[in-house]
C-alpha positions as CSV (number, residue, x, y, z in Angstrom):
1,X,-91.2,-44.8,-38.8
2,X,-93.5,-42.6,-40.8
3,X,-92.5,-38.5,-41.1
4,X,-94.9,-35.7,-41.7
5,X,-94.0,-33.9,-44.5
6,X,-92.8,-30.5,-43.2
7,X,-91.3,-27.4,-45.3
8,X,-88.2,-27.2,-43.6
9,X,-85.4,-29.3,-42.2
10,X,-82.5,-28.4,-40.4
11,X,-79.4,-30.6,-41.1
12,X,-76.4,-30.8,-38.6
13,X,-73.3,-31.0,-39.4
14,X,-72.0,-35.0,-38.4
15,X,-74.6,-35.6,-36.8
16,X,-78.1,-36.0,-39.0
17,X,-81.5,-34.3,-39.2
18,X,-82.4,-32.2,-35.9
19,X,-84.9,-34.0,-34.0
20,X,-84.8,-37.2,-36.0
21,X,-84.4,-40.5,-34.2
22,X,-81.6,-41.6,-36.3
23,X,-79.8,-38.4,-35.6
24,X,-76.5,-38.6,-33.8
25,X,-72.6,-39.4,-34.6
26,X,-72.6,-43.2,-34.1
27,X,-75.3,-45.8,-35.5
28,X,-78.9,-45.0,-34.0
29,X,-80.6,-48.1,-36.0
30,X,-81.3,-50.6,-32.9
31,X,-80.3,-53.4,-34.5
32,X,-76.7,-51.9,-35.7
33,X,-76.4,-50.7,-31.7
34,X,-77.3,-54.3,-30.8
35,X,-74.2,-55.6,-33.3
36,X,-71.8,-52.2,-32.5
37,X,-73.0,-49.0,-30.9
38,X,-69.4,-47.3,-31.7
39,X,-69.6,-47.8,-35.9
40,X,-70.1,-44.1,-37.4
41,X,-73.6,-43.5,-37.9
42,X,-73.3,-44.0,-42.4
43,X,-77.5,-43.6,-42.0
44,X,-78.1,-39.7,-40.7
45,X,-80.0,-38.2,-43.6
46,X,-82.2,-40.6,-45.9
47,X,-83.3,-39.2,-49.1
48,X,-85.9,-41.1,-51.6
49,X,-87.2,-40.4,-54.7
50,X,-90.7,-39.4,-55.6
51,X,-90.9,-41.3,-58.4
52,X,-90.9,-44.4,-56.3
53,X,-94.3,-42.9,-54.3
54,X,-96.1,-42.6,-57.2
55,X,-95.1,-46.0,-58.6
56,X,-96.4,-47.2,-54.9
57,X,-99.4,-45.7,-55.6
58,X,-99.9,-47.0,-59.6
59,X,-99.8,-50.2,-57.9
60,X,-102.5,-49.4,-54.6
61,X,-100.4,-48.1,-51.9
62,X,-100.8,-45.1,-50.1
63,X,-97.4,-43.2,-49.8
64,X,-96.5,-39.9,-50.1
65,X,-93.8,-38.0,-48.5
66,X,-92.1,-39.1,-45.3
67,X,-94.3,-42.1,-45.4
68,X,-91.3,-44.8,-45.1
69,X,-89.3,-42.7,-43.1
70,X,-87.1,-40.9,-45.6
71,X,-86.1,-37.3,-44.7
72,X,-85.8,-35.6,-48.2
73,X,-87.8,-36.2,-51.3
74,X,-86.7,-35.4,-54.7
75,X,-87.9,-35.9,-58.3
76,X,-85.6,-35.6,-61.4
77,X,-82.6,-37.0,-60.1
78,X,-81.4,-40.6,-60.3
79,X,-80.2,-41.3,-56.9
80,X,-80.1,-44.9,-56.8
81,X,-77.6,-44.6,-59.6
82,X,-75.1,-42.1,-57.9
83,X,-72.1,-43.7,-56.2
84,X,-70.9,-43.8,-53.5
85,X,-69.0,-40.7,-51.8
86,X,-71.5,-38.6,-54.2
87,X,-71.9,-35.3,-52.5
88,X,-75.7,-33.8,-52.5
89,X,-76.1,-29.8,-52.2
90,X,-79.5,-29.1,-51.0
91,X,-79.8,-25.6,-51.1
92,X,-77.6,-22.7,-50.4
93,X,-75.6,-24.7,-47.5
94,X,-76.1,-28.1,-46.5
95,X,-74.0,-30.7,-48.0
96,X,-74.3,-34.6,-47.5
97,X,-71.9,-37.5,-48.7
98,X,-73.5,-40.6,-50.1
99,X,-72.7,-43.5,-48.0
100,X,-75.2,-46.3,-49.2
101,X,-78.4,-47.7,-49.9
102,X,-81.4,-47.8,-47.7
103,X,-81.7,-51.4,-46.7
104,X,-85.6,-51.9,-46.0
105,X,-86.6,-53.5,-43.4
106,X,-89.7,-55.2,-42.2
107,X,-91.7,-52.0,-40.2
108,X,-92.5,-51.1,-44.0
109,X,-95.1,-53.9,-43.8
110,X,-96.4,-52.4,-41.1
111,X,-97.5,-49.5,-42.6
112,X,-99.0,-51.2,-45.6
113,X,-99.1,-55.1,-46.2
114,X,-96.8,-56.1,-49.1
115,X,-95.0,-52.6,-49.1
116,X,-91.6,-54.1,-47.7
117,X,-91.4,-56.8,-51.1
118,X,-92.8,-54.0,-53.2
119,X,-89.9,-51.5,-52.3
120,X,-87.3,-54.8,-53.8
121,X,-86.6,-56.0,-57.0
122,X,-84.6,-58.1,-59.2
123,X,-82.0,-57.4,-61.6
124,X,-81.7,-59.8,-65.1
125,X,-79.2,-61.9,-63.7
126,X,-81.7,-62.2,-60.3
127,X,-79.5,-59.9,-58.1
128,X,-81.7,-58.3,-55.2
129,X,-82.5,-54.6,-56.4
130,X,-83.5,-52.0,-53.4
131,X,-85.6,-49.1,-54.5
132,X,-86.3,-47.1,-51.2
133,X,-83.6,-44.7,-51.4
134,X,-80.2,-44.0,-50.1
135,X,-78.3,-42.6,-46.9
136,X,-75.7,-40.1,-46.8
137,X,-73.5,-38.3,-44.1
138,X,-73.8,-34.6,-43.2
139,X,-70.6,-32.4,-43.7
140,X,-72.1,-29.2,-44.2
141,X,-75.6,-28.1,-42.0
142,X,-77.7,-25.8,-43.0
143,X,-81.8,-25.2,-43.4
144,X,-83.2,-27.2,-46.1
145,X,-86.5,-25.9,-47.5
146,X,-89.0,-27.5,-50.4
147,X,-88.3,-26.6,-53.6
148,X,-84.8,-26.0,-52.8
149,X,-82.3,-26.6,-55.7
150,X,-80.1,-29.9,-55.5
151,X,-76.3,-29.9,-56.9
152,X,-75.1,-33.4,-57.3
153,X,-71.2,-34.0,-57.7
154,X,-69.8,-36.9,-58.1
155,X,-66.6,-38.1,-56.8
156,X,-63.6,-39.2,-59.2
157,X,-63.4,-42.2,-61.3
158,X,-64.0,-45.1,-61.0
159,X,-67.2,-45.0,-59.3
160,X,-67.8,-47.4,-56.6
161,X,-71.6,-48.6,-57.0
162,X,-74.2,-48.2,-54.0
163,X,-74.2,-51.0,-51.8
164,X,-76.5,-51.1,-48.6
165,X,-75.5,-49.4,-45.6
């Protein structure tokens, strides 16, 4: 599950990360093959936010990046707030659609006891929050290198909220 950190990535166009496991055009997730392995892949490029690691590690756990599987980490930007169809530049060429949020699932506990409940929340009116990032679509590939600038644009009005994917 867990990524090393690297200082590159190269992103392919409808496809996903090169050399990633859930690369590829239709759902890689086992448990989505189990259910349909013909649904689009909505899951090729994952990207978290650094600002979840180090509230991880205010409260004892040892993350940093690639640690729950996400593929790109940025700060500054408020993805679990984007919407959906939300298209991210990362650099000079790659562009991925928003499709969804990361749905955790239980192999987070097996990096660190707890980490699965601590990556989930509730809302005020006790809605089931989930804080460990959000999955997007490739349309444009390209090298994607640390430090690299990201352009958000958002789609038109009205904005559909995230929902898991």
């Amino acid at each position: 599950m867990s990524k090393d950190a690297v200082e590159t990535i190269t992103l392919i166009a409808g496809v996903g990360v090169e050399g990633d496991a859930h690369a590829g055009a239709k759902v890689q997730h086992l448990s989505r093959v189990e259910r349909d392995p013909d649904q689009p892949n909505l899951r090729q490029v994952h990207l978290l936010h650094s600002e979840l690691h180090d509230d991880l590690r205010g409260r004892g756990y040892e993350v940093a990046a690639g640690a729950m599987g996400e593929n790109v980490t940025t700060r500054g930007i408020d993805l679990l707030g984007l919407a959906i169809g939300t298209k991210v530049r990362l650099g000079s060429t790659a562009l991925v659609e928003i499709t969804g949020l990361r749905n955790p699932c239980h192999q987070l506990n097996g990096l660190q006891e707890g980490l699965m409940s601590a990556v989930l929340d509730r809302d005020e009116q006790g809605r089931l929050v989930r804080l460990s990032g959000i999955m997007g679509v490739v349309l444009e590939g390209g090298e994607v290198l640390v430090g690299d600038k990201i352009t958000i644009d958002l789609p038109p009005k009205p904005h559909q909220p995230l929902e898991p994917v």
